[in-house]
C-alpha positions in Angstrom: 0.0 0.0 0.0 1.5 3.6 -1.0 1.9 6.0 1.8 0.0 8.5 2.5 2.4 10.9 2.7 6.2 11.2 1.1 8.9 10.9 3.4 12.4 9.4 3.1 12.5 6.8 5.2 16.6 5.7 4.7 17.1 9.6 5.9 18.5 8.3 9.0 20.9 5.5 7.6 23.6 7.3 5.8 25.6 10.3 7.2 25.6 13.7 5.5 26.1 17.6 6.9 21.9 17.7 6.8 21.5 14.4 8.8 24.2 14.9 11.8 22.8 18.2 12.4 18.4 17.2 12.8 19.6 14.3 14.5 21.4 16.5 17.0 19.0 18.7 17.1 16.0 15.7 17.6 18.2 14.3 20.2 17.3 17.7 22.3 13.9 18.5 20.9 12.4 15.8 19.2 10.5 12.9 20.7 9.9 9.4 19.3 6.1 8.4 20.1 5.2 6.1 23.0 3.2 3.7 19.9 6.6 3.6 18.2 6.1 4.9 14.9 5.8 8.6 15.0 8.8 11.1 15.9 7.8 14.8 16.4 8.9 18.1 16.7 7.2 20.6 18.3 8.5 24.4 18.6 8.3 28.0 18.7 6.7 30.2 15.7 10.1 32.1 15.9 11.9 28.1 14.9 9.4 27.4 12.4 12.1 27.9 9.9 13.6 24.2 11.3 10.2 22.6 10.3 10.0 23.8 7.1 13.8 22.7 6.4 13.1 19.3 7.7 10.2 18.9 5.3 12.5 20.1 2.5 15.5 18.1 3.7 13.9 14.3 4.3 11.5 14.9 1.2 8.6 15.3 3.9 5.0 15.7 2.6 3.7 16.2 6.5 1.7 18.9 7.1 3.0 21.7 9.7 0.5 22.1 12.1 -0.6 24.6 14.5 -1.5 23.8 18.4 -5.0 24.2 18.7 -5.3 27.6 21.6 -1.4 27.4 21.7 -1.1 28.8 18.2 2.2 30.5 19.0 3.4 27.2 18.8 4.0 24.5 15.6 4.8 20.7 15.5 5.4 18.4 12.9 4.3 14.6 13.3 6.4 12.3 10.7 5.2 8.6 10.8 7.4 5.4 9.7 7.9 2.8 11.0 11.5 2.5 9.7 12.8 5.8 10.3 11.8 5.1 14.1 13.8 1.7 13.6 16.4 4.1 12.5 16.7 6.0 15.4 16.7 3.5 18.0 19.7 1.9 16.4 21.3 4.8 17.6 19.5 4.7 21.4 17.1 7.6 20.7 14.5 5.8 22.1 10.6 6.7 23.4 10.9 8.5 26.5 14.3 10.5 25.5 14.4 12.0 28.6 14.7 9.4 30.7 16.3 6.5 28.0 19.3 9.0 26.9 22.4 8.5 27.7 25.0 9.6 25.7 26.4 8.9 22.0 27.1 5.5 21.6 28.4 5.6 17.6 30.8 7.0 15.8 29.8 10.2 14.1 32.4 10.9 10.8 34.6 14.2 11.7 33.6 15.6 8.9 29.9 15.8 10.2 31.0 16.3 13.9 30.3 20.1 13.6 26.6 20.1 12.3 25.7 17.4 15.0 27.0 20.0 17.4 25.0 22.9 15.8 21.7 20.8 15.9 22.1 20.2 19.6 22.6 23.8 20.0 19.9 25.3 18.2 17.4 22.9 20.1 19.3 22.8 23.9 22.2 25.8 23.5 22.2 29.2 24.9 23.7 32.5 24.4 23.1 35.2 27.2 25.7 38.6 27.7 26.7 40.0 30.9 25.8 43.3 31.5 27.9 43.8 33.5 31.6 42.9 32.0 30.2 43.0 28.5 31.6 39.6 28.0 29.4 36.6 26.1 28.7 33.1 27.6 27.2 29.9 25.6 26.5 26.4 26.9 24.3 23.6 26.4 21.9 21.9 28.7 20.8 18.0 28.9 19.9 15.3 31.7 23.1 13.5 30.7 26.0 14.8 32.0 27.8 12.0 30.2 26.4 13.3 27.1 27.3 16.8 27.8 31.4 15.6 28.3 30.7 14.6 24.8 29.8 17.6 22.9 32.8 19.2 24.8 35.2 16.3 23.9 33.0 16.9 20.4 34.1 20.7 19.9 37.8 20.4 21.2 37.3 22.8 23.5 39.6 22.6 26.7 37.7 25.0 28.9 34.2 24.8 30.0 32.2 24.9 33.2 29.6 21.0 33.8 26.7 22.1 36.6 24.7 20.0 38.2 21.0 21.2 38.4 18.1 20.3 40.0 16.9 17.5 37.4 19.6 18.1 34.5 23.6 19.6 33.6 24.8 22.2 32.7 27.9 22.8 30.4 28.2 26.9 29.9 31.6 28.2 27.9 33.1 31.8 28.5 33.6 34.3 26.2 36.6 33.3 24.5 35.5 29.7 23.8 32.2 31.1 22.8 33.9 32.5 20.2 35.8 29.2 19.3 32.3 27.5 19.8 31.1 29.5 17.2 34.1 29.2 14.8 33.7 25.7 15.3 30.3 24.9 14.5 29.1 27.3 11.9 30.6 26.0 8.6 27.7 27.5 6.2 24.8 24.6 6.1 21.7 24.9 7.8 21.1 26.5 11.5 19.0 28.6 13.3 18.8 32.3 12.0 17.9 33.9 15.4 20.4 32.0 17.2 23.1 32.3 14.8 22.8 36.2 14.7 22.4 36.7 18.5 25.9 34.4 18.6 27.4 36.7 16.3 26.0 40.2 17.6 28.0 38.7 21.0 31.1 38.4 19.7 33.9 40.0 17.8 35.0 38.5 15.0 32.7 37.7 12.0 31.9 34.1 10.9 35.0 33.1 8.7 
């Protein structure tokens, strides 16, 4: 029986720049459906730009949907079967937040940075100090073994891990901000808003 609607369901099985970086990002703000066939993303009006490029990039025919007396807020629903299969080869599991633990596969270096941006643009920060002037980014997860990955990840020898009440915390200062930056934008796909406010923070431009 043909689908309903198109979707590339092999989207997950071979590595490119536009696959490390949604799977990053899922891994913070996607979900995998307690019946097992249906991932979603659900976000922010001022994202939406992410669901549209995930419809364009897995050769999605989903509708982006609005929620109903939330309309500030879209989500996109993808169903297969497979591309959950997909995912769970790689533990992203139902219940991410309790059944992630960490990256347990080899990502190619090459791809390294875009996984990093996608976790970013759905768990990163950037905030400024008023105070000094100075800008701080970090990343923030219920694995802290996850989060000594993405630093291991980015090369970065600095960096602050907090524990908080339920999650970690992995915050950079100003001058590994800017090598965060440096490091992860390499001119594919990533959040406009987030992007800019990284860049408005810092110095240098984006080489």
């Amino acid at each position: 029986m043909p689908r309903k609607h198109a979707i590339n369901e092999t989207f997950f099985d071979t590595w490119s720049h536009d696959m490390a970086y949604i799977m990053g990002f899922f891994i913070a703000d996607g979900n995998v459906s307690k019946n097992k066939y249906t991932i979603n993303f659900t976000l922010h009006e001022k994202d939406i730009e992410f669901l549209h490029y995930v419809n364009c990039t897995m050769g999605s025919g989903y509708e982006i949907k609005r929620i109903k007396n939330k309309e500030q807020y879209a989500y996109l629903s993808i169903s297969s079967i497979a591309i959950v299969a997909s995912l769970a080869k790689y533990g992203i599991l139902p219940n991410k937040r309790e059944t992630w633990h960490g990256v347990n596969f080899d990502i190619p270096p090459q791809y390294i940075p875009d996984f990093v941006r996608g976790f970013f643009d759905g768990d990163g920060w950037v905030c400024n100090c008023a105070s000094t002037g100075y800008c701080q980014t970090g990343f923030a997860n219920k694995s802290k073994r996850f989060l000594k990955q993405i630093k291991s990840m980015t090369g970065l020898l600095g960096g602050s891990l907090t524990e908080r009440t339920s999650w970690y915390q992995l915050t950079f200062s100003h001058g590994n901000s800017l090598r965060l930056r440096d490091f992860m934008y390499n001119g594919n796909f990533a959040l406009e808003r987030k992007r800019d406010k990284l860049n408005a923070q810092l110095p240098l431009p984006l080489l």
